[in-house]
PQR file of N, CA, C, O and H, with PARSE charges and radii, in Angstrom:
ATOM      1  N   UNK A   1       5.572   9.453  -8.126 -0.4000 1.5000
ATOM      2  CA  UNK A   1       5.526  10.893  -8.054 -0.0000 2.0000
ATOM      3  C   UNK A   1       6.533  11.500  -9.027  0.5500 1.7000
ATOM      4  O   UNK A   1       6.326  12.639  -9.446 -0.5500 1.4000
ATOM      5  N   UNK A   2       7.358  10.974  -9.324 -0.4000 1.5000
ATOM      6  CA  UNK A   2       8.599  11.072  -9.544 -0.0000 2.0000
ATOM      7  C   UNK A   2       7.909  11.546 -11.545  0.5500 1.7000
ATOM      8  O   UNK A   2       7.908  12.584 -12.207 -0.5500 1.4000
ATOM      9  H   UNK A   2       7.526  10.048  -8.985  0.4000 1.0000
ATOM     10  N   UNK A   3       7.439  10.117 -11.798 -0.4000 1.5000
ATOM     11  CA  UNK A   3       7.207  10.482 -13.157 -0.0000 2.0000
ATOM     12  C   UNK A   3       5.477  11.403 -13.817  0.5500 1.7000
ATOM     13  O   UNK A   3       4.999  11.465 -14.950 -0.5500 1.4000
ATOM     14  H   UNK A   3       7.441   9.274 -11.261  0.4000 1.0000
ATOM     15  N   UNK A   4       5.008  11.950 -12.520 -0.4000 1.5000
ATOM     16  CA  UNK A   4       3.734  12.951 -12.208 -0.0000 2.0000
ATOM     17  C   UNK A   4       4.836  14.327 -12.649  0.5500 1.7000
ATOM     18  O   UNK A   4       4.637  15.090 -13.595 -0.5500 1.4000
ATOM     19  H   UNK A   4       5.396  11.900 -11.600  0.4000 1.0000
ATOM     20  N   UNK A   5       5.691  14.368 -11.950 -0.4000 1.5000
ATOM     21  CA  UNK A   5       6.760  15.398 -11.736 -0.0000 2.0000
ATOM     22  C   UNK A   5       7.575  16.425 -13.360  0.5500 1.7000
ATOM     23  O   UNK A   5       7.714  17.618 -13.629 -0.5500 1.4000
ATOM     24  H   UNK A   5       5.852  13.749 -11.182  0.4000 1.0000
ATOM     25  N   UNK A   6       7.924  15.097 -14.065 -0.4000 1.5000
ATOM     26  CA  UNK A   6       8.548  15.065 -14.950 -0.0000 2.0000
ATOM     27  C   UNK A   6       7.461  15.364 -15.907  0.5500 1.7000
ATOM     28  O   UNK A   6       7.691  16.388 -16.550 -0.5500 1.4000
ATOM     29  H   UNK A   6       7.812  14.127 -13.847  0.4000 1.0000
ATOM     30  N   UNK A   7       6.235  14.721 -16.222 -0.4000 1.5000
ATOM     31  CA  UNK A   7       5.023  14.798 -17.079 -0.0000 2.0000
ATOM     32  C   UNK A   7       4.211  16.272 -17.250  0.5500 1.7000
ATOM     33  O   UNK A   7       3.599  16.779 -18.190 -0.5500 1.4000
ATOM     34  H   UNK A   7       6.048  13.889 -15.699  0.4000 1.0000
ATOM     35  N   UNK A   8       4.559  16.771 -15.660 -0.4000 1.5000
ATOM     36  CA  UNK A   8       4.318  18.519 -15.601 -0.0000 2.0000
ATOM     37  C   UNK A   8       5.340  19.036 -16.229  0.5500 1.7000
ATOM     38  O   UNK A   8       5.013  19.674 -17.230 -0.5500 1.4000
ATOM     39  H   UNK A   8       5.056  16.359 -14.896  0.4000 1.0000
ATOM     40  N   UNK A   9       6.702  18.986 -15.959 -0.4000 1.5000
ATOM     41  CA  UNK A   9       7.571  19.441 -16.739 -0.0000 2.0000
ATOM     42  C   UNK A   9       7.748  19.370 -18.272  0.5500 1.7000
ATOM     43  O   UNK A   9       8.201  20.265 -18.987 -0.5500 1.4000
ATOM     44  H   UNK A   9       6.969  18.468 -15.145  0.4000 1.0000
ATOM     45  N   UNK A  10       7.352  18.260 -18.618 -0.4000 1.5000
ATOM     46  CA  UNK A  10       6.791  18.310 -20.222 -0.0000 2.0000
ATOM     47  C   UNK A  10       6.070  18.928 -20.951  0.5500 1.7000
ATOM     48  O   UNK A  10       6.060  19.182 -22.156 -0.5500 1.4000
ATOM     49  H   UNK A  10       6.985  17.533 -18.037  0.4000 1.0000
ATOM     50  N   UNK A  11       5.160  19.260 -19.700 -0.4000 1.5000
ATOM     51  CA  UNK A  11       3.971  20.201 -20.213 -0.0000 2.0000
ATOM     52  C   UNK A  11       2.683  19.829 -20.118  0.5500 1.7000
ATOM     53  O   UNK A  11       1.801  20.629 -20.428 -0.5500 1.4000
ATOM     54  H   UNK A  11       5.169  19.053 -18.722  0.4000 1.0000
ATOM     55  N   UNK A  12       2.472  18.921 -19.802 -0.4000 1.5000
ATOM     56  CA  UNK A  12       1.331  18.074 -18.786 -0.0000 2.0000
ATOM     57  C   UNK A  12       0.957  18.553 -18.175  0.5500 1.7000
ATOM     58  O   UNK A  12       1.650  19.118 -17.328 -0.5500 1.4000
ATOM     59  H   UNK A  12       3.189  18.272 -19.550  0.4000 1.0000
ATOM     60  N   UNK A  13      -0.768  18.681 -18.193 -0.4000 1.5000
ATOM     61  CA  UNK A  13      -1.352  19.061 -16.986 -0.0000 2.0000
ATOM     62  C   UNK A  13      -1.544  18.383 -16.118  0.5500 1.7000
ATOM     63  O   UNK A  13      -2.525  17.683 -16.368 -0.5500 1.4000
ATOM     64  H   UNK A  13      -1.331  18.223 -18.881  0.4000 1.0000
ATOM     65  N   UNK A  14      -0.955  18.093 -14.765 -0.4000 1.5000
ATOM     66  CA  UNK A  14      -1.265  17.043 -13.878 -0.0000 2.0000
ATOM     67  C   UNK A  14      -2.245  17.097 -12.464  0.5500 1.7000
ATOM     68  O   UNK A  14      -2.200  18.023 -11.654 -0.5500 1.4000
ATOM     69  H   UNK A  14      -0.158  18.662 -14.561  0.4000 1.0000
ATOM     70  N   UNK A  15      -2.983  16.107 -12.370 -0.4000 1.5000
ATOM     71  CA  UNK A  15      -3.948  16.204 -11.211 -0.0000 2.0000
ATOM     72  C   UNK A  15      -3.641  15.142 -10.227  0.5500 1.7000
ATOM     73  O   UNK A  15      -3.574  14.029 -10.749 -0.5500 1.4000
ATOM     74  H   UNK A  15      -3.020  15.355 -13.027  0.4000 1.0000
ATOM     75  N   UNK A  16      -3.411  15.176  -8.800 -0.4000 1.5000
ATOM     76  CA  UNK A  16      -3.148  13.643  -7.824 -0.0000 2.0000
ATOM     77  C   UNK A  16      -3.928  14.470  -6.657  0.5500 1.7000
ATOM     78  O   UNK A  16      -3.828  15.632  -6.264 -0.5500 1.4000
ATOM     79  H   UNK A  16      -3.465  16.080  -8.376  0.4000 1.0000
ATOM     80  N   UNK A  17      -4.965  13.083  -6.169 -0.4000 1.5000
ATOM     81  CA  UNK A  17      -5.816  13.532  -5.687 -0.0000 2.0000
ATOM     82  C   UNK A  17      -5.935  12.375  -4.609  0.5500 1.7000
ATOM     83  O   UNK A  17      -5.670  11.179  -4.730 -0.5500 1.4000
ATOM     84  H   UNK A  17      -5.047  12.139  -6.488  0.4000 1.0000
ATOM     85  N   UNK A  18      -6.492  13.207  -3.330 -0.4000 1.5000
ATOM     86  CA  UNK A  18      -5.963  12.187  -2.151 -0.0000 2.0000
ATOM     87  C   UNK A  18      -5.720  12.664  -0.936  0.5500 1.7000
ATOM     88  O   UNK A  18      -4.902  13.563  -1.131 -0.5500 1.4000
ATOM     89  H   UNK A  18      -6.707  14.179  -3.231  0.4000 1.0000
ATOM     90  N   UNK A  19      -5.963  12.594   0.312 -0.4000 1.5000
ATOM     91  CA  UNK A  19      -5.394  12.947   1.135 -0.0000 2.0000
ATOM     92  C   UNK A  19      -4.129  12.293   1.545  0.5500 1.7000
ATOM     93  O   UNK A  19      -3.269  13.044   2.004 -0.5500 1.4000
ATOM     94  H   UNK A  19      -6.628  11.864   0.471  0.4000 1.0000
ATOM     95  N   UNK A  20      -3.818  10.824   1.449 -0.4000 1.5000
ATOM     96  CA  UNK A  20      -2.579  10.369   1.456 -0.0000 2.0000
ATOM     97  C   UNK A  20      -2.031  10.685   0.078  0.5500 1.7000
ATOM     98  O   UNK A  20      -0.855  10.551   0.414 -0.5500 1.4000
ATOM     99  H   UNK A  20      -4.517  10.214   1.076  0.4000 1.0000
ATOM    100  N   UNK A  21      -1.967  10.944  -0.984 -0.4000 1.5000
ATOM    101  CA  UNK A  21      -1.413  11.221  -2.034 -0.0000 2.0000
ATOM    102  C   UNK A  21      -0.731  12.838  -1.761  0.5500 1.7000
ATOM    103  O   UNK A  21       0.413  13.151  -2.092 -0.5500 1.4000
ATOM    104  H   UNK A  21      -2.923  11.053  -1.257  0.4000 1.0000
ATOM    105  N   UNK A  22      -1.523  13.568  -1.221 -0.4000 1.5000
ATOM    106  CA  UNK A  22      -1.242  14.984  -1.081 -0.0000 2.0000
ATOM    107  C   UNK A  22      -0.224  15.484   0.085  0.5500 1.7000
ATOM    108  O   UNK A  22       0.239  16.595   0.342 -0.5500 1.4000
ATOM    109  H   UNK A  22      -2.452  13.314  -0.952  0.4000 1.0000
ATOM    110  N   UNK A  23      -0.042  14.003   0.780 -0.4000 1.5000
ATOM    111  CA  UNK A  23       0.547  14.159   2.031 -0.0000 2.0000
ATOM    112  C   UNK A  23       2.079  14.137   1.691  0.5500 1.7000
ATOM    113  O   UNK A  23       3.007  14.906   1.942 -0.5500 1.4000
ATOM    114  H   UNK A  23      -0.418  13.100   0.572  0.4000 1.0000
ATOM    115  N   UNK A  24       1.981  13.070   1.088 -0.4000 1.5000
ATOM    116  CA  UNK A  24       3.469  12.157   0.098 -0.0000 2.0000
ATOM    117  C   UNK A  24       3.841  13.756  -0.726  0.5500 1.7000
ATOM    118  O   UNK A  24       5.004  14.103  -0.519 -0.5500 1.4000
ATOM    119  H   UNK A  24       1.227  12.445   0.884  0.4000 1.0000
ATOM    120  N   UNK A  25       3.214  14.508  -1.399 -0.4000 1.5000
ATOM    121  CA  UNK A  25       3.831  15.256  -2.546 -0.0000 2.0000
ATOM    122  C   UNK A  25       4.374  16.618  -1.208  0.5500 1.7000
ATOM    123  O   UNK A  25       5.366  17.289  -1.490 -0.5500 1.4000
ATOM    124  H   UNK A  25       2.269  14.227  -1.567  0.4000 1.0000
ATOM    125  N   UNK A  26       3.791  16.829  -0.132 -0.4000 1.5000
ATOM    126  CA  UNK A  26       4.435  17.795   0.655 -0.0000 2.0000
ATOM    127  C   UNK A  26       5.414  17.046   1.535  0.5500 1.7000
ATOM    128  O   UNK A  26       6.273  17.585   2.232 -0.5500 1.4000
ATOM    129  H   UNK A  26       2.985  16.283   0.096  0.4000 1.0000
ATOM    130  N   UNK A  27       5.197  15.758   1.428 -0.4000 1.5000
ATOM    131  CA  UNK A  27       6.532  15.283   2.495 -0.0000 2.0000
ATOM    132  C   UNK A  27       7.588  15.029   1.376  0.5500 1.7000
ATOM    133  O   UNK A  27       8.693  14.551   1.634 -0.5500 1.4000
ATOM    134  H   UNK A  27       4.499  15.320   0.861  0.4000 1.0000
ATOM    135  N   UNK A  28       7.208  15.358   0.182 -0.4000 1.5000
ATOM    136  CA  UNK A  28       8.245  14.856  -0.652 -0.0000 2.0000
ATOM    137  C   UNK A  28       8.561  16.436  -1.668  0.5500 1.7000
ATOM    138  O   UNK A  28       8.839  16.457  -2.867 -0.5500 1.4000
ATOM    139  H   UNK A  28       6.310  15.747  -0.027  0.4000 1.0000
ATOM    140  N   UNK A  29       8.423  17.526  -0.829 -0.4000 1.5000
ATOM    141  CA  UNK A  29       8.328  18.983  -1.546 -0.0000 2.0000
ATOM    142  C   UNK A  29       7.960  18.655  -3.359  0.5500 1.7000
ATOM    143  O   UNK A  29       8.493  19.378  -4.201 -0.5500 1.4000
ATOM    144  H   UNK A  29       8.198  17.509   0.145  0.4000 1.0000
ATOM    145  N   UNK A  30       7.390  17.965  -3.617 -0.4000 1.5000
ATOM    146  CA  UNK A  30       6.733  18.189  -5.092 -0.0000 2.0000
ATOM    147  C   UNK A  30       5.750  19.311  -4.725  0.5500 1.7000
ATOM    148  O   UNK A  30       6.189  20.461  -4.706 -0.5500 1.4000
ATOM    149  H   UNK A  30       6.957  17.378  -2.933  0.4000 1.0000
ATOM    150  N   UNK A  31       4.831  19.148  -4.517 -0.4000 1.5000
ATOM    151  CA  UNK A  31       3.574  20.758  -4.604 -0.0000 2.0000
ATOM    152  C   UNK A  31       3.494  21.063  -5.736  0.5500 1.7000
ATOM    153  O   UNK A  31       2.705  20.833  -6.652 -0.5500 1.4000
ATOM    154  H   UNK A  31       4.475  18.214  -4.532  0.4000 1.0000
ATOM    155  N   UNK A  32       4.658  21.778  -5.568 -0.4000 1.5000
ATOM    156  CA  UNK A  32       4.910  22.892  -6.523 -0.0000 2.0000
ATOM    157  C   UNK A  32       5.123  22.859  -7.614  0.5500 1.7000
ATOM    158  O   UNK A  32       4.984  23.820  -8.372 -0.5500 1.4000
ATOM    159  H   UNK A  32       5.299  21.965  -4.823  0.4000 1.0000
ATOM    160  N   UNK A  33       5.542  21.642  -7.958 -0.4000 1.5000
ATOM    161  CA  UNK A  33       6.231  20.797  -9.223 -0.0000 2.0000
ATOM    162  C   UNK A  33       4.695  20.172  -9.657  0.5500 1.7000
ATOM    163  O   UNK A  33       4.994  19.507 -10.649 -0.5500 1.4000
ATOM    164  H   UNK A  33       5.654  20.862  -7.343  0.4000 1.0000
ATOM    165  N   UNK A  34       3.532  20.049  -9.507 -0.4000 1.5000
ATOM    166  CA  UNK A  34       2.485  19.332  -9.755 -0.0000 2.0000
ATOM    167  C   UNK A  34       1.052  20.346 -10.140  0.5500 1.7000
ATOM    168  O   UNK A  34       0.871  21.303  -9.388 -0.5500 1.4000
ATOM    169  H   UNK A  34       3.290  20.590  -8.701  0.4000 1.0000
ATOM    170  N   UNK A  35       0.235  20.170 -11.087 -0.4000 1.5000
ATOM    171  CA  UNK A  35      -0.431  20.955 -11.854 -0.0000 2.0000
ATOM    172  C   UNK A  35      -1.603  21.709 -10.312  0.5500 1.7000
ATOM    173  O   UNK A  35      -2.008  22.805  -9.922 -0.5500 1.4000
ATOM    174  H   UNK A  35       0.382  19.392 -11.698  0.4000 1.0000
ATOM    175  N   UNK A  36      -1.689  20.386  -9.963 -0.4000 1.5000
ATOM    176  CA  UNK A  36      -2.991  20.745  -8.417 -0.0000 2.0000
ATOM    177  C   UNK A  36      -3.045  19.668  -7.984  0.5500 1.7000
ATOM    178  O   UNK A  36      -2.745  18.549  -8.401 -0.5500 1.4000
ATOM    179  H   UNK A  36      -1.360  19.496 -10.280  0.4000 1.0000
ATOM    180  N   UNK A  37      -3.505  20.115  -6.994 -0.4000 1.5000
ATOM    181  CA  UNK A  37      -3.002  18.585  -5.665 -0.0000 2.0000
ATOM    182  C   UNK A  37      -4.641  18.738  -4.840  0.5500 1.7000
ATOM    183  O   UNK A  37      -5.169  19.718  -4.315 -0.5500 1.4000
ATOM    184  H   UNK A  37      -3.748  21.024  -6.656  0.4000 1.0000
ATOM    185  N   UNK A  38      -5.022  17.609  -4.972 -0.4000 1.5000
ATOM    186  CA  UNK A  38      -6.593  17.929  -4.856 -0.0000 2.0000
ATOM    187  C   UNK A  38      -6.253  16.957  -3.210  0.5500 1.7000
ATOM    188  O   UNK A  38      -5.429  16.060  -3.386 -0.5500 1.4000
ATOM    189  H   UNK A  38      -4.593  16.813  -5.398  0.4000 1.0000
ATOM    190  N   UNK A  39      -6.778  17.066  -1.776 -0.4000 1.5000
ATOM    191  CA  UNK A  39      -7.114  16.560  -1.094 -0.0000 2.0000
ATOM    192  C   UNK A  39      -8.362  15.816  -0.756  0.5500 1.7000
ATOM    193  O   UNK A  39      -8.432  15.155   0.280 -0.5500 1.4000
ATOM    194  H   UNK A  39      -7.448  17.795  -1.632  0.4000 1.0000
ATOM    195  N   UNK A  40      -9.606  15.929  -1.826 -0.4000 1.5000
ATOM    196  CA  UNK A  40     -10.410  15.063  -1.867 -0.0000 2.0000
ATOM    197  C   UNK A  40     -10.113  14.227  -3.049  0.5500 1.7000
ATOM    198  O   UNK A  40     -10.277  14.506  -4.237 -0.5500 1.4000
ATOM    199  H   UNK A  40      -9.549  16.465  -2.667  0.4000 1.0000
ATOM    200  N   UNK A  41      -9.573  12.986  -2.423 -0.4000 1.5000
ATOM    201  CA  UNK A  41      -9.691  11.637  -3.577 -0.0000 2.0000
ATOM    202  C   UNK A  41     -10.973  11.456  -4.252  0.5500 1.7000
ATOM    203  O   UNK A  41     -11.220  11.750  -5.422 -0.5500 1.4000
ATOM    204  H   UNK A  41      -9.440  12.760  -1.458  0.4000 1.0000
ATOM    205  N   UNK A  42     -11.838  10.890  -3.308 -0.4000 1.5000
ATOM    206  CA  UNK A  42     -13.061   9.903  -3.485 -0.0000 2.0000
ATOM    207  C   UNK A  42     -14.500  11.162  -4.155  0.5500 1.7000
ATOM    208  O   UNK A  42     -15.540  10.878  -4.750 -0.5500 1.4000
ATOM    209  H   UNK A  42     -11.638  10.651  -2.358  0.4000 1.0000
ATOM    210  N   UNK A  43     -14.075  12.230  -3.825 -0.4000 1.5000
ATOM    211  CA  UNK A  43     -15.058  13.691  -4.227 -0.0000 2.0000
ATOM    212  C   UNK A  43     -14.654  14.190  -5.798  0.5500 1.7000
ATOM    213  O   UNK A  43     -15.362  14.611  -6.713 -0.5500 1.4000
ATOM    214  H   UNK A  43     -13.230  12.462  -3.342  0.4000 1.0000
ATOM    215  N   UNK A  44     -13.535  14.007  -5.718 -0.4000 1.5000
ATOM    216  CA  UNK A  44     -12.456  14.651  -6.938 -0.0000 2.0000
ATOM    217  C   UNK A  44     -12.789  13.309  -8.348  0.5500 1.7000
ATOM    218  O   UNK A  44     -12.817  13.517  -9.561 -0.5500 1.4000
ATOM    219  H   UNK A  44     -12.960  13.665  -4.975  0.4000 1.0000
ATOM    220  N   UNK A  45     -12.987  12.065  -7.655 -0.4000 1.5000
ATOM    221  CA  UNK A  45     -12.949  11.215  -8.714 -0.0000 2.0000
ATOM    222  C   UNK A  45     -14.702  11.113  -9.489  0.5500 1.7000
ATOM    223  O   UNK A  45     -14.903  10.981 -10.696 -0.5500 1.4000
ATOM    224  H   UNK A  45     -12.964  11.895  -6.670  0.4000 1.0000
ATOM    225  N   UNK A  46     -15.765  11.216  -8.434 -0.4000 1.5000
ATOM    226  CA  UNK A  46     -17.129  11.181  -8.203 -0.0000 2.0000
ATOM    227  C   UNK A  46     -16.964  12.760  -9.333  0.5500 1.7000
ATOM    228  O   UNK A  46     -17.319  12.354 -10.440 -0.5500 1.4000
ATOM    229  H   UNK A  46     -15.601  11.324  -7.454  0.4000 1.0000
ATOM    230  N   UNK A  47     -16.719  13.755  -9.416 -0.4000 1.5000
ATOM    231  CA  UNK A  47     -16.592  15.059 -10.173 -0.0000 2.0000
ATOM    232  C   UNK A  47     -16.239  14.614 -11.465  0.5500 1.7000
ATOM    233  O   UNK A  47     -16.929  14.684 -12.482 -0.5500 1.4000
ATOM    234  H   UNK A  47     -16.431  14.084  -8.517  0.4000 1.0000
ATOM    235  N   UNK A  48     -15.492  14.309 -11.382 -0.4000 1.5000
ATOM    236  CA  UNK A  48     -15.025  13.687 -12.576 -0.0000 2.0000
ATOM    237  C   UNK A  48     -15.732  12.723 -13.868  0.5500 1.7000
ATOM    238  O   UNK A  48     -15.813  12.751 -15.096 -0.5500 1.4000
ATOM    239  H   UNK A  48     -14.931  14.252 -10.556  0.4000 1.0000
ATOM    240  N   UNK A  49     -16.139  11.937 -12.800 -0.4000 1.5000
ATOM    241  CA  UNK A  49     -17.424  10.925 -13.389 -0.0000 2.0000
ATOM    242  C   UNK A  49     -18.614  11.975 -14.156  0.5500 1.7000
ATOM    243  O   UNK A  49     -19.010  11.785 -15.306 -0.5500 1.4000
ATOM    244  H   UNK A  49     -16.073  11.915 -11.803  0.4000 1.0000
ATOM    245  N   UNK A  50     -19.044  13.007 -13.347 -0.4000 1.5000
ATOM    246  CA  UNK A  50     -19.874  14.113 -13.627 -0.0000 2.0000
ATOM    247  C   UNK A  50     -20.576  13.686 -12.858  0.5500 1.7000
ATOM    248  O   UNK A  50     -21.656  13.407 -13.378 -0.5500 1.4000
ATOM    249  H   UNK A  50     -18.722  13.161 -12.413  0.4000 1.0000
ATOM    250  N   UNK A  51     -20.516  13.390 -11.420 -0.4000 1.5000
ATOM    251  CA  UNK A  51     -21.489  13.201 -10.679 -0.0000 2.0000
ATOM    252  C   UNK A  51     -21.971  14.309  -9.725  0.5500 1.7000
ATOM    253  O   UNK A  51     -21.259  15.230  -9.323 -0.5500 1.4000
ATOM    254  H   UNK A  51     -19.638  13.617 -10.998  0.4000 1.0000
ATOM    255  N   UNK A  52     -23.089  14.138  -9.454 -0.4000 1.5000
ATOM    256  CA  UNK A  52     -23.568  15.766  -8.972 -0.0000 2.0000
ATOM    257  C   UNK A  52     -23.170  15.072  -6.984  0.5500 1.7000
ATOM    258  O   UNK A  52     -23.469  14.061  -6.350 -0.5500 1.4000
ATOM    259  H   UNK A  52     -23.667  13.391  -9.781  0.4000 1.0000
ATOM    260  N   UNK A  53     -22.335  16.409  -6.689 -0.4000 1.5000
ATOM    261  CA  UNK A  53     -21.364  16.924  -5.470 -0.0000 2.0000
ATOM    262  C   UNK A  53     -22.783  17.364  -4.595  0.5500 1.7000
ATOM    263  O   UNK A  53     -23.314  18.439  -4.875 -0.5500 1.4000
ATOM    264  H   UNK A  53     -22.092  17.231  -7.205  0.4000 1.0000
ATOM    265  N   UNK A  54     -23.351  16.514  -3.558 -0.4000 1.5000
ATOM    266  CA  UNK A  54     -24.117  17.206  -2.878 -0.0000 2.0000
ATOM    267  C   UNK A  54     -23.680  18.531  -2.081  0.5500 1.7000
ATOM    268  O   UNK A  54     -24.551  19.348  -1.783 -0.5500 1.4000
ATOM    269  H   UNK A  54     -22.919  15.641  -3.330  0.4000 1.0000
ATOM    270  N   UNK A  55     -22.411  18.738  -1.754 -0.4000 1.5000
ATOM    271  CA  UNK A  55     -22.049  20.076  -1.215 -0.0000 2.0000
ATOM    272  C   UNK A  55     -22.250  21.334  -2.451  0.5500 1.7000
ATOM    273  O   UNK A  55     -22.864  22.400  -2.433 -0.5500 1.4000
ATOM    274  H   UNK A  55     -21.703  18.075  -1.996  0.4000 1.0000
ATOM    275  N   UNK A  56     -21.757  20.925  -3.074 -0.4000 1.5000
ATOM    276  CA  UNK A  56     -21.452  21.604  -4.608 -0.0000 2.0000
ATOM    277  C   UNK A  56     -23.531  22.257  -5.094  0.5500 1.7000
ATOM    278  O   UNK A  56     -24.086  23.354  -5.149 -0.5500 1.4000
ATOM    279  H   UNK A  56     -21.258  20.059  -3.088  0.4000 1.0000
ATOM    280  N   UNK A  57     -23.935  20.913  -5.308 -0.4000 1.5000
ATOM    281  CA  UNK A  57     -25.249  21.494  -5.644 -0.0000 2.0000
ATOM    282  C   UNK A  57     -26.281  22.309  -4.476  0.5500 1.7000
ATOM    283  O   UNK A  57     -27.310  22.918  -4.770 -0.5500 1.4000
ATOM    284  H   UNK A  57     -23.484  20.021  -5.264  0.4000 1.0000
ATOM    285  N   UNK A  58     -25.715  22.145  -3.102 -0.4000 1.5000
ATOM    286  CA  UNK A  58     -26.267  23.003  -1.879 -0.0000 2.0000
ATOM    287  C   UNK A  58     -26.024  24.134  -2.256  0.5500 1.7000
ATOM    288  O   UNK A  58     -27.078  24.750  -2.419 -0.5500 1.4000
ATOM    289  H   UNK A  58     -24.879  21.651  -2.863  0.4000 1.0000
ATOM    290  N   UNK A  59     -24.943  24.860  -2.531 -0.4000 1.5000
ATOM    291  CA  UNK A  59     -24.170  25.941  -2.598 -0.0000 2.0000
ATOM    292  C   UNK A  59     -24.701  26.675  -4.160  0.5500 1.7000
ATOM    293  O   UNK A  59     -24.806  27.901  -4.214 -0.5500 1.4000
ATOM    294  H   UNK A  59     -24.087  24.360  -2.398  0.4000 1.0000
ATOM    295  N   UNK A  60     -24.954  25.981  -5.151 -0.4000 1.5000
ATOM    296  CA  UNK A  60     -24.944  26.096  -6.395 -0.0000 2.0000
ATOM    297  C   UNK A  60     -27.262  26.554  -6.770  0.5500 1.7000
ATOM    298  O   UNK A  60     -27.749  27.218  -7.685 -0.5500 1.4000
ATOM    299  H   UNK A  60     -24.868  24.985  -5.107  0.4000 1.0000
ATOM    300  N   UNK A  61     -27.821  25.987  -5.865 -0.4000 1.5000
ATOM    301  CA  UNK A  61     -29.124  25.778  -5.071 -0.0000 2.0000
ATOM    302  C   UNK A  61     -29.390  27.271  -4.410  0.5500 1.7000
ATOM    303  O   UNK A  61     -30.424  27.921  -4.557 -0.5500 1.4000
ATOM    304  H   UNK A  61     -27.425  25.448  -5.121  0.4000 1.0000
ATOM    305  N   UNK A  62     -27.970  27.760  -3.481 -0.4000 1.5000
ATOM    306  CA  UNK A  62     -28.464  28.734  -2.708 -0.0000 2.0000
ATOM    307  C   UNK A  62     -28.291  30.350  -3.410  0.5500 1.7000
ATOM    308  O   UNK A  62     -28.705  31.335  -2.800 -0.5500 1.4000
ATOM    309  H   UNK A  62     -27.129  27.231  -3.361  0.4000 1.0000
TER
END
């Protein structure tokens, strides 16, 4: 976390994504120090890929 931290401060845009990852950066007051703190890991990484978000395309559909 520590060097997520420092990499924003450089000027890095940073992304940590996770519900245990997101847990660690508020038990460890980063937050704030971090670009966005995504609580979906496994959704956030699948997005990424460019994979189509069945919630996402429901919503996007309606």
């Amino acid at each position: 976390m520590d060097d997520v931290v420092k990499a924003t401060k450089n000027g890095a845009v940073t992304i940590i994504g996770g519900g245990d990852t997101a847990t660690c950066a508020a038990k460890w007051g980063t937050e704030s120090q971090i670009s966005h703190v995504s609580t979906g890991g496994g959704a956030s990484l699948e997005l990424l890929e460019g994979k189509v978000l069945p919630g996402v395309a429901a919503l996007t559909d309606a």
